[in-house]
N, C-alpha and C positions, 0 to 999 in steps of 0.2 A: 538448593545450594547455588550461590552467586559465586563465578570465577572472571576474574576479569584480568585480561593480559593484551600485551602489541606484539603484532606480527609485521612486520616492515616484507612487501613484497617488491622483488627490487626488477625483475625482470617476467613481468607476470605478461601473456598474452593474452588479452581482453579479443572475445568473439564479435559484441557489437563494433559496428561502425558507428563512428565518434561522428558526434553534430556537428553537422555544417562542412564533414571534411572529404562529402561524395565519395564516402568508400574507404577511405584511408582508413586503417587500425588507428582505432582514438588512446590505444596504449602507448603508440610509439608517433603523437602528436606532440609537442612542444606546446607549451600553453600561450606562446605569442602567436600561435596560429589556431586557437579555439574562439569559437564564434562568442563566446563570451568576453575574449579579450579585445574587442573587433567593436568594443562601443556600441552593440545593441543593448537596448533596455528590453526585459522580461514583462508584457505586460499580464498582472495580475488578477485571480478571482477576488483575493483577499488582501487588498493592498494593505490596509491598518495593521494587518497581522490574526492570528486565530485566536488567539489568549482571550483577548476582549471579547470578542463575537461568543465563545462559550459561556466566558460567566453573563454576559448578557442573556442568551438562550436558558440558561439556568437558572437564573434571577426570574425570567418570563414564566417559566415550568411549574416554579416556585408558587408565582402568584394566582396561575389559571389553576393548581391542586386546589390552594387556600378557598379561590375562591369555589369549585365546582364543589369544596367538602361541606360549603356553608350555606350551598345552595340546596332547595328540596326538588329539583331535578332529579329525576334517575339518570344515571349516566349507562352506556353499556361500556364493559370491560372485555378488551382485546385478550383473546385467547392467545398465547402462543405454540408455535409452532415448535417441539421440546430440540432443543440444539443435541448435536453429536457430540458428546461430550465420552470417547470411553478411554481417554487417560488423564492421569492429573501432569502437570507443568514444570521443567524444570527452565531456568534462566541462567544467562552468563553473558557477560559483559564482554564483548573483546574487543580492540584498535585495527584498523585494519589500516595501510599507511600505503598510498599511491604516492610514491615520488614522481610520477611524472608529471602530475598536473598540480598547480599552485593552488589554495587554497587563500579566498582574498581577504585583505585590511575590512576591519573591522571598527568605526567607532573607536581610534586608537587600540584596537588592538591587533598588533602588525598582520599582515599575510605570512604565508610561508610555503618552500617551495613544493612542500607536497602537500596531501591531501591526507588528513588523518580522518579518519570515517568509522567514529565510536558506533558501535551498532551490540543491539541488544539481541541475543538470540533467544526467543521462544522453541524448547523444543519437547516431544512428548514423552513421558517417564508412565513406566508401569501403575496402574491402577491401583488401589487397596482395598477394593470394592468386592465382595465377593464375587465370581464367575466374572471379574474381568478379563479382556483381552489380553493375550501376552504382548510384549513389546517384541514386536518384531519389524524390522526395518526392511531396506530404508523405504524415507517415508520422502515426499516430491519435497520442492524446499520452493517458500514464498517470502519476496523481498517487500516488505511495506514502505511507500512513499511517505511522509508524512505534511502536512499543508506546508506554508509559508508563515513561520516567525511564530514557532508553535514547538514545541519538541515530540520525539516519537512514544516518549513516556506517556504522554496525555491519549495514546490512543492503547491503553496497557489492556483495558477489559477486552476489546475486537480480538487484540492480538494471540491472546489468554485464549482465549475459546477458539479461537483456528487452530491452533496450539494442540489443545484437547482434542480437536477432531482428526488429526493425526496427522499434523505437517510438521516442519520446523521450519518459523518464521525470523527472517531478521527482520529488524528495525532500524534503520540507519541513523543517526542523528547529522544532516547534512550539513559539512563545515560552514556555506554559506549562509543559512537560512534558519537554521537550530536556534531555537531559544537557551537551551544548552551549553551554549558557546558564547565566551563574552561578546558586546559591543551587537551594534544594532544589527539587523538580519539586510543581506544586500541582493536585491530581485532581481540583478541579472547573473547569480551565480546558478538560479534556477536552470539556466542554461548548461550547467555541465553534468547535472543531476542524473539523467537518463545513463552518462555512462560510469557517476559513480554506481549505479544498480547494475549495471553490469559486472565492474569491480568488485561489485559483494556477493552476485553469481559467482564469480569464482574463488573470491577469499573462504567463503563458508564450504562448499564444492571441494578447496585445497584443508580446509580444516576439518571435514568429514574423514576424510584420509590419514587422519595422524592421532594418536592417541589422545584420551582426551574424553569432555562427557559427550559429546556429537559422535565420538568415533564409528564409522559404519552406518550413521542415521539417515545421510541425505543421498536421494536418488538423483544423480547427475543429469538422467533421461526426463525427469515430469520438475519443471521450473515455474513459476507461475511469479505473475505480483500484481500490488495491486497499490493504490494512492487515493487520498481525499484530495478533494480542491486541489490546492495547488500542485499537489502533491499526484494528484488524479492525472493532472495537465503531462506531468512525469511521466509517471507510469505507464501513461498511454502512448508516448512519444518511444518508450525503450522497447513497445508492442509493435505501434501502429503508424509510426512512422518513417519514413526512407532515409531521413539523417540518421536514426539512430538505434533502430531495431536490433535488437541481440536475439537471432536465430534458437535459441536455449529457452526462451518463453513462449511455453504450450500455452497458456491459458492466459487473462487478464480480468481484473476485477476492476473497476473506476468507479469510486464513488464522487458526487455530484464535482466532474469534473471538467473538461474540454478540451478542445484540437484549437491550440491556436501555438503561435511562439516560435516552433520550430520551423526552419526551412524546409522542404523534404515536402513530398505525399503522404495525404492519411490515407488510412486503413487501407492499401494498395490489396491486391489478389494476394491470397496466400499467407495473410495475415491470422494468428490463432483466433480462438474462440473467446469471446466476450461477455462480461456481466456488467451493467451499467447499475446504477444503483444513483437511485433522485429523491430528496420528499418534494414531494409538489408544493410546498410553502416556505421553500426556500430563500430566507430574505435575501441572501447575499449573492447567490449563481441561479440564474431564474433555471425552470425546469425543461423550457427550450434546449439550454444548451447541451441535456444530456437526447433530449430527443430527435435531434440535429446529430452527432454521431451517432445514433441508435440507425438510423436512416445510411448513414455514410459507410457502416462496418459491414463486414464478408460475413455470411453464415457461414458457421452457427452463430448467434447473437441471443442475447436475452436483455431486457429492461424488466428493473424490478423495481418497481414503486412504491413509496411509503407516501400513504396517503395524511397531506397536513403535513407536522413536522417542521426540521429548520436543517440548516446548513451543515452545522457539527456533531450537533447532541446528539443525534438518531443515533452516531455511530460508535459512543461512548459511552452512553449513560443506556437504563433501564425505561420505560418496557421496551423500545427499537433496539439495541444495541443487540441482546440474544437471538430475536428475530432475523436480524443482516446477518448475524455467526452465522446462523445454522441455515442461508439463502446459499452464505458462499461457500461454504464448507462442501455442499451439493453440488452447487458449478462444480468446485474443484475435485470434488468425488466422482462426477463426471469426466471431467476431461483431464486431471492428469492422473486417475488413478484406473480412469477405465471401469468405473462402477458404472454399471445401469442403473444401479439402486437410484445412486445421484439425480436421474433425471424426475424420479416419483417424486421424492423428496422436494425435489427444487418447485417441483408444479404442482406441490401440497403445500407449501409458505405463501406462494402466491393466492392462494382461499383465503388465509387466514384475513378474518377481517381490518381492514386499514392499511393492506398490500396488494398488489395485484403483479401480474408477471405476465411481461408479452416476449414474445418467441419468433424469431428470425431468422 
């Protein structure tokens, strides 16, 4: 069942501290004094945008099948490692609306003075499987970044299967950068990103509490999230850096992402627990750059490798895409759910062939 509604949150208190405002509550920030409004430019992994770079990788995938089916090569086939799958998905559309920060002009199509932040919730619904699990909550709740000038629909399989492994995921579609939203995507609204994810910590957090198909689902205490690319850059800023950390994020997952853009310290003492996530043939963010924060973050840390591969596909499409589910599902069964199981699991994906997993 798809429900889709707006929630106008008029006086909400956001926990992070807003970028660039050394401390200040980024809720009770005016937006002519966000580092965004201050004429920085955001500089990008994917400045063309991600739309192209996928069907280009797909186009590519396309043609290495074609041609490895017409070759008399034996190829070997990657096993994978079976994902936690034990509930099926339900979804719901809701608005979630910051008045207090502007949301900007787009390619003719106006700004406005809030922030309306359409986000998709994935959350986990009972089984029909014989000897399934009951649904019993609540379950940690993970906010997905998504890239730059991309929407967060195109990462619906990842989010699906974290989904199933028993979280509820929003999706945000960011008013600056969403393909989603008319008029071109504008790269320095990246900059307020980190404390829209905090916004949606609490919007979803405030809508577990009220009737409804979340009612009672999401656990306040285990927060997690996690970004691609540009979205990585996010995600890891609302974790692992001193402008804009929201204290409510136990764990983080960054896929082929980086530490640059914001003012502030990375991964300072005290920062949660990390999964980095790279394929080593990345045309567009070389593999340095996740190995460069792999080096820079606090244990616990993990890098988990996809060996070959590209920039987007791994984490959308088949055979990578199940594989990366069922890595993070483990981090996150680890550390916000406090399973040990999580840690075998997580350093059994790393065997499977065309992965590897180092530990920090």
């Amino acid at each position: 069942m798809r429900i889709r509604t707006t929630i106008a949150l008029v006086a909400l208190a956001l926990v992070a501290v807003g970028c660039g405002s050394s401390g200040a509550d980024h809720a009770s920030s005016s937006p002519s004094t966000t580092v965004a409004a201050q004429g920085r430019r955001f500089r990008l992994i994917a400045p063309e945008g991600l739309r192209s770079i996928l069907a280009r990788e797909r186009r590519t995938s396309r043609r290495s099948e074609s041609s490895t089916s017409s070759s008399s090569t034996t190829t070997t086939t990657t096993t994978l490692a079976p994902a936690t799958a034990p509930f099926t998905v339900g979804t719901l559309s809701q608005d979630f609306v910051d008045p207090t920060r502007a949301a900007p002009a787009r390619n003719g199509a106006p700004s406005t003075p809030g922030r309306t932040l359409v986000t998709t919730i994935y959350y986990p619904t009972p089984a029909a499987a014989p000897n399934s699990p009951p649904l019993v909550g609540p379950f940690p709740l993970l906010v997905f970044a998504h890239g730059y000038a991309i929407d967060a629909a195109a990462y619906a399989p990842l989010l699906h299967d974290l989904a199933a492994g028993g979280y509820v995921v929003a999706a945000p579609d960011f008013p600056g950068t969403s393909t989603a939203h008319p008029g071109g995507a504008v790269r320095s609204d990246s900059l307020e990103e980190p404390a829209d994810i905090s916004f949606v910590i609490t919007s979803v957090i405030g809508l577990s509490g009220q009737p409804g198909p979340i009612s009672g689902l999401v656990d306040s205490n285990a927060v997690g999230d996690a970004g691609q690319s540009d979205g990585g850059v996010v995600a890891a800023a609302a974790a692992y850096n001193t402008c804009c950390i929201d204290p409510r994020i136990k764990a983080s997952s960054i896929l082929t992402g980086g530490a640059f853009g914001f003012d502030g310290e990375w991964f300072p003492p005290g920062t949660p627990p990390v999964m980095f996530v790279h394929a080593t043939a990345d045309e567009i963010n070389p593999y340095g750059a996740t190995t460069s924060m792999f080096a820079q973050a606090q244990s616990p840390k993990y890098l988990f490798t996809i060996e070959g591969g590209s920039h987007l596909e791994v984490y959308v499409d088949p055979p990578w895409e199940e594989h990366v589910a069922a890595a993070m599902v483990a981090f996150f069964d680890l550390h916000l759910k406090g399973d040990p199981a999580g840690a075998d699991r997580l350093a059994a994906a790393g065997t499977v062939p065309g992965y590897t997993l180092q530990v920090g």
